[in-house]
N, C-alpha and C positions, 0 to 999 in steps of 0.2 A: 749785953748790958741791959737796964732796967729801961731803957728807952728803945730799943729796938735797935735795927739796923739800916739807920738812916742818915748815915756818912755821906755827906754833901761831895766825893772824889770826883773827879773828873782824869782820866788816863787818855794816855796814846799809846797805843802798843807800833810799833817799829818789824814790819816782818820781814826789811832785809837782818837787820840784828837781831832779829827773835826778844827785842828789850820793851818793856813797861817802860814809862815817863810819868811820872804824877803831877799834872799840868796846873790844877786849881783845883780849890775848895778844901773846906777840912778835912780831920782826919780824926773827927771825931764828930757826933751827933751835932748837925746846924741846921737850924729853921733857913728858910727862905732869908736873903738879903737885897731889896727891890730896889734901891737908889731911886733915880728919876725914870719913867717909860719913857721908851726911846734911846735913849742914851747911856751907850757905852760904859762901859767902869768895872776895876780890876778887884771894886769890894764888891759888885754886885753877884748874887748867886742865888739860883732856885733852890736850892737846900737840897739835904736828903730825903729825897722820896723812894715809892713805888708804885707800879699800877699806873704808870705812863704810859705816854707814846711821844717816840723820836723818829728823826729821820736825818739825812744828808743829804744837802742841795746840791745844784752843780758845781756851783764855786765852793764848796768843801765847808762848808756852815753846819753847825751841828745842832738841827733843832728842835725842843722839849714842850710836852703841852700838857697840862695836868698832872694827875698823879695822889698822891695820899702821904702824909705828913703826921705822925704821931698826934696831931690835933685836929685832923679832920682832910678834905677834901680837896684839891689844890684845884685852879680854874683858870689858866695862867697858860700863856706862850714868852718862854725864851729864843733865843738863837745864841748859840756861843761861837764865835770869830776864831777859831785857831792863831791866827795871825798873828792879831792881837792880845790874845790869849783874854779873853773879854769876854762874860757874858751883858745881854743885854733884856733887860724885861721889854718886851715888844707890846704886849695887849695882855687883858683879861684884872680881876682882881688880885688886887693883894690882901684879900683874906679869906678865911675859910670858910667854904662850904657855898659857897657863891654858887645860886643855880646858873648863872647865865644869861643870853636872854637870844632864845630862838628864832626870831623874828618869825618871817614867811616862808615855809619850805618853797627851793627854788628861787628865791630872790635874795640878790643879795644886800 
């Protein structure tokens, strides 16, 4: 499509059944959706990006930090809750292209 491919999905794949689940987000090109930082909520969502970085906690958390958004630069930590099937905006801006802010290397 004229916007790219930046389908906000979110899946589980299941490998005793070999099945896909399409758990949240669209299914079609969505911006970022940030509600309030901190808190929970089954509208919020980090959109369709690329050029992230994820990871998996121990408690099975699924969590995203930046990336790239057909309008620029994303600068952003989520965590999404399986559980609750929830993402949550944790830190960072909601908007684009946000350098940051480095502080002291080594200090936190």
């Amino acid at each position: 499509n004229s916007m790219g491919a930046y389908i906000g999905d979110l899946w589980r794949y299941q490998i005793s059944s070999n099945e896909w689940t399409w758990m949240h987000g669209a299914n079609n090109p969505s911006p970022p959706n940030y509600g309030t930082q901190g808190v929970p909520n089954y509208l919020n969502t980090p959109g369709g990006r690329k050029i992230y970085s994820s990871w998996t906690d121990l408690s099975g958390n699924f969590w995203l930090m930046a990336g790239y958004y057909i309008y620029g630069f994303k600068n952003d930590l989520w965590k999404y809750d399986p559980v609750l099937n929830q993402w949550t905006w944790v830190k960072g801006a909601n908007t684009y292209n946000d350098p940051g802010n480095y502080g002291i290397k080594c200090v936190s």
